[in-house]
Residue frames as a rotation matrix with the C-alpha (Angstrom) as fourth column:
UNK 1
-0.121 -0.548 0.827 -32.52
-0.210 0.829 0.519 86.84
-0.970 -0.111 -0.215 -6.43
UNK 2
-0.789 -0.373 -0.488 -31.25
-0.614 0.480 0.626 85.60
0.001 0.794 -0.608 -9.92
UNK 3
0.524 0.805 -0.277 -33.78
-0.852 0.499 -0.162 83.21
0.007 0.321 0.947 -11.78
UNK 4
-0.031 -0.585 -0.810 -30.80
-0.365 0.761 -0.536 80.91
0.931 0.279 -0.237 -12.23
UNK 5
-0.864 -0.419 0.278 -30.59
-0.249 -0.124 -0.961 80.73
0.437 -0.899 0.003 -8.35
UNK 6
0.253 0.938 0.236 -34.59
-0.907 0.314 -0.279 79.79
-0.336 -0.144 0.931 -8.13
UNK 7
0.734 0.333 -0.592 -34.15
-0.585 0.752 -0.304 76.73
0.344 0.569 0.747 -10.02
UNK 8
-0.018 -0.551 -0.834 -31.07
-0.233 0.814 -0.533 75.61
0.972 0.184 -0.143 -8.86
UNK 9
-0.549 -0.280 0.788 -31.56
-0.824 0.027 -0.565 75.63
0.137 -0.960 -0.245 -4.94
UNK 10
0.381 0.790 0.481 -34.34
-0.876 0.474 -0.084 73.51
-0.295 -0.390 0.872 -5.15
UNK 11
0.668 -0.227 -0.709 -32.48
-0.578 0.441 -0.686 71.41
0.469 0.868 0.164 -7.39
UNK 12
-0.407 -0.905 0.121 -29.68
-0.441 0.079 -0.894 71.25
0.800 -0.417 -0.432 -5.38
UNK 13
-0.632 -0.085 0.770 -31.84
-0.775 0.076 -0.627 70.11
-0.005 -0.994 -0.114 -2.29
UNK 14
0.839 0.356 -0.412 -33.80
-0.519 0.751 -0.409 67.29
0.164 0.557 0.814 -4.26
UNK 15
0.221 -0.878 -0.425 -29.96
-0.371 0.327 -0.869 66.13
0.902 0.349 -0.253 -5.27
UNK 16
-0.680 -0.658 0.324 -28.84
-0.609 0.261 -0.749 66.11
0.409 -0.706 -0.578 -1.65
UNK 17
0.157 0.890 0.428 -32.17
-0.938 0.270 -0.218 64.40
-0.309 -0.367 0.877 -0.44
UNK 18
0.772 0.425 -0.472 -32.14
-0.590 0.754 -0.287 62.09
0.234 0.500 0.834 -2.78
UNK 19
0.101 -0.844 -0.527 -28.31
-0.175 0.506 -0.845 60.95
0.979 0.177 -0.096 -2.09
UNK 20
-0.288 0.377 0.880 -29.24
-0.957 -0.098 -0.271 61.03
-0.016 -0.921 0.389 1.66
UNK 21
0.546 0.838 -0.007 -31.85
-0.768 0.497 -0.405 58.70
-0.336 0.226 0.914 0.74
UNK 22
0.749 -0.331 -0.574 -29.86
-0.166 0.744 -0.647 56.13
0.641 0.580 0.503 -1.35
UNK 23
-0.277 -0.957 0.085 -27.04
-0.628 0.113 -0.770 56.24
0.727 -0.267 -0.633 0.91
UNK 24
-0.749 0.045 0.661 -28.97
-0.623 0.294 -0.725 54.68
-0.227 -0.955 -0.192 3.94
UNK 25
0.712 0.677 -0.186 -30.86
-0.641 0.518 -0.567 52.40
-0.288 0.523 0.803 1.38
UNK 26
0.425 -0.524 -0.738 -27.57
-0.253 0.714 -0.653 51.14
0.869 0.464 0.171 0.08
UNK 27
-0.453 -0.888 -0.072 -26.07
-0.602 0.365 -0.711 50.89
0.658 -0.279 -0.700 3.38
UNK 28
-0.017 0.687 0.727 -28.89
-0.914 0.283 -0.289 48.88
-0.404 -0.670 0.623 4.58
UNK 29
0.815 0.561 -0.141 -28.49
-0.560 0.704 -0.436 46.73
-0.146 0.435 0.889 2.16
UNK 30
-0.012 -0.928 -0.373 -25.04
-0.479 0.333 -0.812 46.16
0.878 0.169 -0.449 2.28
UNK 31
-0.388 -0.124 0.913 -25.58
-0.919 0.121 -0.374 45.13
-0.064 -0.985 -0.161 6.15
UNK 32
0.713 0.567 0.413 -28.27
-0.536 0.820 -0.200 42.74
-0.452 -0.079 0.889 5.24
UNK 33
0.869 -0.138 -0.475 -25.98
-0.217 0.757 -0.616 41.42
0.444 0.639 0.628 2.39
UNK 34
-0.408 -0.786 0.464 -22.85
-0.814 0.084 -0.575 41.51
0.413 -0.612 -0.674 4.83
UNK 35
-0.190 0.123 0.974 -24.80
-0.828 0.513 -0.227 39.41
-0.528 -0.849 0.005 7.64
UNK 36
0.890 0.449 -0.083 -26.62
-0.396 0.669 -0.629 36.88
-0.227 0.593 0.773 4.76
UNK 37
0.329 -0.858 -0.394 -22.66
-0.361 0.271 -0.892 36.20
0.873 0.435 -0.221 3.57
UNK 38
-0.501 -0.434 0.748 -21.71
-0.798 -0.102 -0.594 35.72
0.334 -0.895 -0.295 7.18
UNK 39
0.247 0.919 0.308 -24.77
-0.836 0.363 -0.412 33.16
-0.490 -0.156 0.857 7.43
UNK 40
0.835 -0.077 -0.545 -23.94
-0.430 0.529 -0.732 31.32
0.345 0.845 0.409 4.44
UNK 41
-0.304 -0.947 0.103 -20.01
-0.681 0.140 -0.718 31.12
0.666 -0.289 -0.688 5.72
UNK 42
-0.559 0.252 0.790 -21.46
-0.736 0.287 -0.613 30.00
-0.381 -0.924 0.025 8.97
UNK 43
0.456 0.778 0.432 -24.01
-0.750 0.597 -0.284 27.30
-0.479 -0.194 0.856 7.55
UNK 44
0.606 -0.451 -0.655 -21.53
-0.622 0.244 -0.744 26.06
0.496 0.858 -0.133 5.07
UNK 45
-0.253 -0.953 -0.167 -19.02
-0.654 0.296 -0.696 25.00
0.713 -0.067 -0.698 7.31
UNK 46
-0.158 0.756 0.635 -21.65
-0.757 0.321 -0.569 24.01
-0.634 -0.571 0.522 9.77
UNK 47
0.821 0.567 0.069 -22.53
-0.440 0.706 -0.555 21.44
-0.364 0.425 0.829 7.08
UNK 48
0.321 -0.843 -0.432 -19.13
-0.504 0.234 -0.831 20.63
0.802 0.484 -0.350 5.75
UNK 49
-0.664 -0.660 0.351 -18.45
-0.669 0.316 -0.672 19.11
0.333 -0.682 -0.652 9.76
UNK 50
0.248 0.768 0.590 -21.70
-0.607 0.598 -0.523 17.54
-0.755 -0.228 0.615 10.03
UNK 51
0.902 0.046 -0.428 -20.60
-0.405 0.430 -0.807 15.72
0.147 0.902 0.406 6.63
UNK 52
-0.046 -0.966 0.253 -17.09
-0.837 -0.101 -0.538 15.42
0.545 -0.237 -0.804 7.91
UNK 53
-0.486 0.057 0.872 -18.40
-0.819 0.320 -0.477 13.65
-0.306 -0.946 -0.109 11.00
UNK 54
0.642 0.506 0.577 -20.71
-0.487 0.850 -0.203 11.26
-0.593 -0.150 0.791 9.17
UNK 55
0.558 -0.519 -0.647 -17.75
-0.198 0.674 -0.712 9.73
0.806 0.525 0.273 6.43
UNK 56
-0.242 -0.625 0.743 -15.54
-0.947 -0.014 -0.320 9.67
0.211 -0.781 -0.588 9.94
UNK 57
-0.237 0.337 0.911 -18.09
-0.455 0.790 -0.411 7.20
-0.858 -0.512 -0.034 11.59
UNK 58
0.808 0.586 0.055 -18.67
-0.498 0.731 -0.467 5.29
-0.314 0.350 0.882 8.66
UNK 59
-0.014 -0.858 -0.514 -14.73
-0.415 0.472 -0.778 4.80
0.910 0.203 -0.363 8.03
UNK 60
-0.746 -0.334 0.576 -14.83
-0.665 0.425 -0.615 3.44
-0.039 -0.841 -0.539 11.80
UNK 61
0.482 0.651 0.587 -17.49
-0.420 0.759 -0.498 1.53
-0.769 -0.006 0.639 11.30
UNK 62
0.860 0.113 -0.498 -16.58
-0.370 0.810 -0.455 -0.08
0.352 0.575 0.738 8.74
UNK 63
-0.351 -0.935 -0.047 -12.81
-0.430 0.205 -0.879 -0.65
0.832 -0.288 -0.474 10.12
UNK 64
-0.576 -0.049 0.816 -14.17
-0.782 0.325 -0.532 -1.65
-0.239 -0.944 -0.226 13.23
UNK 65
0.255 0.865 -0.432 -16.49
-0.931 0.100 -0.351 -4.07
-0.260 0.491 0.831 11.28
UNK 66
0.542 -0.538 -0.646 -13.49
-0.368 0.539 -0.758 -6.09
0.756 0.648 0.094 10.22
UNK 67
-0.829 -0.559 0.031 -12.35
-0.230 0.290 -0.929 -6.96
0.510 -0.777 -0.369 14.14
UNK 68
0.014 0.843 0.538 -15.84
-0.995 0.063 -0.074 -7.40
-0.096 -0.534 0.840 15.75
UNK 69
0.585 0.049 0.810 -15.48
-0.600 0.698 0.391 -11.09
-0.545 -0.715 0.438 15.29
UNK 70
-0.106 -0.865 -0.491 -11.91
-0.476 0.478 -0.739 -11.88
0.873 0.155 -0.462 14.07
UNK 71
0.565 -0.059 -0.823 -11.26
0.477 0.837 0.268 -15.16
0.673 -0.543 0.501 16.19
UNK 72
-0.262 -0.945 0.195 -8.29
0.544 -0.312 -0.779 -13.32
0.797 -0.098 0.596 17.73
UNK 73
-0.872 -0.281 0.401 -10.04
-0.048 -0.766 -0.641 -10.55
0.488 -0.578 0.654 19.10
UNK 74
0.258 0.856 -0.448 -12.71
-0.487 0.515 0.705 -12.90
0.834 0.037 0.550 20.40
UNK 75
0.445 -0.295 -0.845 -10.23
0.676 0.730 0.102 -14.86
0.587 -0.617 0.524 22.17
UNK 76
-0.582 -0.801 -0.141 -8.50
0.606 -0.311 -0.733 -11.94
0.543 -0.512 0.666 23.60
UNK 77
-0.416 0.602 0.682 -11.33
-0.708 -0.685 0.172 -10.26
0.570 -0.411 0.711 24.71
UNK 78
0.866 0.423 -0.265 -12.39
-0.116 0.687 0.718 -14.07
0.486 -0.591 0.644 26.70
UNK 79
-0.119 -0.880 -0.460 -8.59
0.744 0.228 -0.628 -14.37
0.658 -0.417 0.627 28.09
UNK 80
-0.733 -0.131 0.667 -8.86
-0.040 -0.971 -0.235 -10.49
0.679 -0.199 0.707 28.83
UNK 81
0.144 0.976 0.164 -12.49
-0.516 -0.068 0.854 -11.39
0.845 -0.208 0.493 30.66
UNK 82
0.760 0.284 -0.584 -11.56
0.186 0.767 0.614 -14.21
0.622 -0.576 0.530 32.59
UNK 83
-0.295 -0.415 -0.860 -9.94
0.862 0.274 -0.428 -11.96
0.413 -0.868 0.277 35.01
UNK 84
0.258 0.359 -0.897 -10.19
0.716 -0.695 -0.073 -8.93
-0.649 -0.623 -0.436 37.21
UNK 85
-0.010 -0.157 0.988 -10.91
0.902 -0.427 -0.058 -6.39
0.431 0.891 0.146 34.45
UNK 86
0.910 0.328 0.254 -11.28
0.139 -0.818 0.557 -3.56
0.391 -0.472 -0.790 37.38
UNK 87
0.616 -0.787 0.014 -7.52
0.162 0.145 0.976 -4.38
-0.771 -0.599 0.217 38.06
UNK 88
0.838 -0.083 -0.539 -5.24
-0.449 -0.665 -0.596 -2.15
-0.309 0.742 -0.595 35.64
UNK 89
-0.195 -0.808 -0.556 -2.55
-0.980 0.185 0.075 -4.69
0.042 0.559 -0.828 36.07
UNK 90
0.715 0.690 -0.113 -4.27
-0.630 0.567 -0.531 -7.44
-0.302 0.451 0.840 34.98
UNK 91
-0.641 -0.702 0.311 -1.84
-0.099 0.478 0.873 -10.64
-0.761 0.529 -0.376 34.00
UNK 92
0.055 0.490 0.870 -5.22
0.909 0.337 -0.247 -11.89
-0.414 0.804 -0.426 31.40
UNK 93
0.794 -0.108 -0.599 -5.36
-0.437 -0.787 -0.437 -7.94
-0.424 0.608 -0.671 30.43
UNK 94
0.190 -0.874 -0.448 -1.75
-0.675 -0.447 0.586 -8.10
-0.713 0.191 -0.675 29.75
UNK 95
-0.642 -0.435 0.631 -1.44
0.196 0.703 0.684 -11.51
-0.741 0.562 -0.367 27.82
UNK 96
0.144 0.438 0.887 -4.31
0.919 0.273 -0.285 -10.25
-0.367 0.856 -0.363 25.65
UNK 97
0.573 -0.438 -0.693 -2.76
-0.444 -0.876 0.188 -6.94
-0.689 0.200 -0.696 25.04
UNK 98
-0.434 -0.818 0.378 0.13
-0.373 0.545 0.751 -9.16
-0.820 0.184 -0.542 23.70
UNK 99
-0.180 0.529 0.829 -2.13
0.583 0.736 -0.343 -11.41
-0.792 0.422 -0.441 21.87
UNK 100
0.308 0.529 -0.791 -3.69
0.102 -0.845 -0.525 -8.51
-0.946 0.081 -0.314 20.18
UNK 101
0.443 -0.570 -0.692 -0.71
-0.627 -0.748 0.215 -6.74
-0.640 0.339 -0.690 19.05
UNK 102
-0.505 -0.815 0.284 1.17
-0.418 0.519 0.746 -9.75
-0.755 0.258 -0.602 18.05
UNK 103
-0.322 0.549 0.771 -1.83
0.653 0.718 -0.239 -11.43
-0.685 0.427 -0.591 15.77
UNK 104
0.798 0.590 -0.124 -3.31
0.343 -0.613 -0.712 -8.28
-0.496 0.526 -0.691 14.40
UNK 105
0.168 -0.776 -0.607 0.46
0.080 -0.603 0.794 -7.10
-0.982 -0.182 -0.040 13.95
UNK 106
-0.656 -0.129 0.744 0.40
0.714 0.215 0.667 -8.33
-0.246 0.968 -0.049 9.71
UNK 107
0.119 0.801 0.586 -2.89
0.988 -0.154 0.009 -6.39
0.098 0.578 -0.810 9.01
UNK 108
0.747 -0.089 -0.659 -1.77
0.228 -0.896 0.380 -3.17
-0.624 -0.434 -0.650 11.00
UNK 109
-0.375 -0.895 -0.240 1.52
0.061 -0.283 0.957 -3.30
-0.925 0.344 0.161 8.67
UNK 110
-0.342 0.265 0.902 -0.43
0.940 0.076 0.334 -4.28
0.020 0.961 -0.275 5.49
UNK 111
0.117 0.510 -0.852 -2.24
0.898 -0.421 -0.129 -0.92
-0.425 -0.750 -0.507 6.56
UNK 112
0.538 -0.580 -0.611 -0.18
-0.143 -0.777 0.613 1.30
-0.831 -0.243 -0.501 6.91
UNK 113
-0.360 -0.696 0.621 1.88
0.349 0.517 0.782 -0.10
-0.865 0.498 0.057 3.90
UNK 114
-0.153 0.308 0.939 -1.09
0.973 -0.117 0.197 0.42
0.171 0.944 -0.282 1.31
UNK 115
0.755 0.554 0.350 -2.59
0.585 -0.811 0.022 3.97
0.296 0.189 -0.936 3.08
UNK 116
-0.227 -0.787 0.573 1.05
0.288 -0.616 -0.733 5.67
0.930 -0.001 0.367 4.32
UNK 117
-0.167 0.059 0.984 -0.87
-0.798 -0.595 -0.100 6.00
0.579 -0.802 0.147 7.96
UNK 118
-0.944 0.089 -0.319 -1.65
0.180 0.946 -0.268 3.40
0.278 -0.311 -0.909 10.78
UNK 119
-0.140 0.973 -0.186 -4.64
0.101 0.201 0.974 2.20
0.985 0.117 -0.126 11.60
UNK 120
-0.850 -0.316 0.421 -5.89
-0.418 -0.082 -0.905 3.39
0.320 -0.945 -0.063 15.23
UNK 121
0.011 0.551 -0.834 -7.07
0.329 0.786 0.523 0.36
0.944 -0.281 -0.173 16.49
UNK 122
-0.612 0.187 0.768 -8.48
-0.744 -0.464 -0.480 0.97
0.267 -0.866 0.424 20.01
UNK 123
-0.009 0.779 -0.627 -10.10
0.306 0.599 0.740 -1.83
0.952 -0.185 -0.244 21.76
UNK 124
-0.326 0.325 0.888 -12.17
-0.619 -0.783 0.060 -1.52
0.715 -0.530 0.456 25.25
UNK 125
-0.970 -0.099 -0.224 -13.13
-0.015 0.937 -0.349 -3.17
0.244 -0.335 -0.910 27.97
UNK 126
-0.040 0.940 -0.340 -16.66
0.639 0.285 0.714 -3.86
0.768 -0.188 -0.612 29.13
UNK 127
-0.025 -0.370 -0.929 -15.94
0.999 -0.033 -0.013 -1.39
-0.026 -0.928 0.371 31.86
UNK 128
0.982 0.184 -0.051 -14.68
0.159 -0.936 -0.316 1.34
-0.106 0.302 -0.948 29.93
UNK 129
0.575 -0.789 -0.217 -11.12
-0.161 -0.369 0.915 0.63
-0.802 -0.492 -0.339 30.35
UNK 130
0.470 -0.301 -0.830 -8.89
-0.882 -0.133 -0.451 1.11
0.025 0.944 -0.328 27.46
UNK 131
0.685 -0.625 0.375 -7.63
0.501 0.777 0.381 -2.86
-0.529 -0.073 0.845 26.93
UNK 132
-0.233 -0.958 0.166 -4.89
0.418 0.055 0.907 -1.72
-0.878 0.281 0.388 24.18
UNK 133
0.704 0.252 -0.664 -4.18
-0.407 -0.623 -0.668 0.88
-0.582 0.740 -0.336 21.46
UNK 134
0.677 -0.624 0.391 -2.78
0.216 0.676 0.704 -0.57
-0.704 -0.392 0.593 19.03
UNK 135
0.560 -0.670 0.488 -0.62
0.458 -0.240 -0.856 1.86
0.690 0.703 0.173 17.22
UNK 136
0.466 -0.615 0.637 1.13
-0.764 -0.642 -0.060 2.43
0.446 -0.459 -0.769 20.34
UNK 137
-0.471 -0.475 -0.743 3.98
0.027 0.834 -0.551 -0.18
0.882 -0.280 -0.380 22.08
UNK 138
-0.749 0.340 -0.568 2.47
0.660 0.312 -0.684 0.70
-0.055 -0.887 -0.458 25.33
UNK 139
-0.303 0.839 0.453 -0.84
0.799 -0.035 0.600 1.36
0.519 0.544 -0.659 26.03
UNK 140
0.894 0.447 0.029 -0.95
0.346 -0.729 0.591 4.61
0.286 -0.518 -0.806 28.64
UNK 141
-0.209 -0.953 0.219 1.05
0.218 -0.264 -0.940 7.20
0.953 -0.148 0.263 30.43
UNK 142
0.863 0.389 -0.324 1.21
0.346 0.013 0.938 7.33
0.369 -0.921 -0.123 34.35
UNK 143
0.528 -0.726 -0.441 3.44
0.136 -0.440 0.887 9.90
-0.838 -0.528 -0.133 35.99
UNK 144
0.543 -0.365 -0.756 4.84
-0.796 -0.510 -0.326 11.01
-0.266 0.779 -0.567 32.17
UNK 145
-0.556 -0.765 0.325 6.17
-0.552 0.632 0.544 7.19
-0.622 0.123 -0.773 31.93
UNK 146
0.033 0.634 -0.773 4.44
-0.848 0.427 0.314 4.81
0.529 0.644 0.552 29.11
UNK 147
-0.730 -0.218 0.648 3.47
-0.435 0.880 -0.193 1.74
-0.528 -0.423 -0.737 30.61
UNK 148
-0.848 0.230 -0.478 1.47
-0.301 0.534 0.790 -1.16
0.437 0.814 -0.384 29.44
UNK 149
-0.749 0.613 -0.252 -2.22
0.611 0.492 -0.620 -1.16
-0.256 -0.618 -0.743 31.53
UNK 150
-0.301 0.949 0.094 -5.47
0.904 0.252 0.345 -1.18
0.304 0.189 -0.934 31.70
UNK 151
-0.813 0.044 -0.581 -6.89
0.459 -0.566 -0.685 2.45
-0.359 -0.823 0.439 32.16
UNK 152
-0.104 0.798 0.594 -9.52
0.874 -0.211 0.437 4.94
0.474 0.564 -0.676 31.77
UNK 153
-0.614 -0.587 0.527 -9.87
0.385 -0.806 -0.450 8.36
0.689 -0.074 0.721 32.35
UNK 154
0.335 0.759 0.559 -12.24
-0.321 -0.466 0.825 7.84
0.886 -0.455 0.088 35.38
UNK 155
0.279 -0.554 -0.784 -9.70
0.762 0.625 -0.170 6.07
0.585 -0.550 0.597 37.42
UNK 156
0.815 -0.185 0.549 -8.65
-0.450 -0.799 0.399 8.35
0.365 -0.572 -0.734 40.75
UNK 157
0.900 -0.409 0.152 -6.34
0.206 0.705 0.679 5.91
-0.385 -0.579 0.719 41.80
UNK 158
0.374 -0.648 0.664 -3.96
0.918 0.159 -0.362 6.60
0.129 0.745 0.654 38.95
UNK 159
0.329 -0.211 -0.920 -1.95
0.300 -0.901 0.314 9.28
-0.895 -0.379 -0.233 38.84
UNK 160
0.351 -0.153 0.924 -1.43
0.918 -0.136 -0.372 11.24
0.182 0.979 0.092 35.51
């Protein structure tokens, strides 16, 4: 055998070794640095809805901040009381539905006027039953028809 042929086999199997070697060194590290990106993605947005969620509840709080004791919805929530709130057609529901809509009806327009969206006002009843949304004319659907009552989505009685 050639002298040239001594030196280079070994050479030549060092070379492949070594690129062996690096190859399953870099692609180990590319995995780790794959999954670590994948992490990051994943904690980011994970924080970006946790942040999401608290400016949400502090825009409802504070909106809801500004109706907790407006006279109005004081009195409609004592009209709305001082009947059979377990009864979905309520006449006191209904006149303070009315009440509601018709009193709050300037601020909901001023709203919507300055931000281009309405305000979804949602009051409740002690119960749970939805008294009245007011960015809708009526306040539920039963059998695909809008009517104007008291409901809640634990009602069996209702059909939906």
């Amino acid at each position: 055998m050639k002298l040239v042929w001594k030196l280079a086999i070994p050479q030549i199997c060092i070379v492949i070794c070594l690129g062996l070697i690096s190859f399953f060194v870099i692609n180990s590290l590319f995995i780790n640095l794959r999954e670590e990106h994948v992490r990051d993605v994943i904690d980011n947005r994970y924080s970006f809805i946790i942040n999401q969620i608290e400016v949400s509840s502090l825009k409802s709080i504070s909106e809801t901040s500004l109706f907790t004791q407006h006279p109005t919805v004081m009195e409609a929530y004592e009209l709305a009381l001082s009947g059979d709130i377990d009864d979905p057609y309520s006449p006191e529901s209904q006149a303070a539905r009315e009440m509601l809509r018709k009193e709050l009806s300037p601020m909901l327009e001023s709203y919507e006027g300055m931000l281009g969206e309405s305000l979804q006002l949602h009051f409740h009843l002690p119960n749970g039953f939805s008294l009245v949304r007011l960015w809708r004319e009526k306040n539920t659907r039963v059998n695909g028809e809008w009517v104007d009552i008291s409901t809640t989505c634990a009602r069996t009685d209702l059909p939906y």
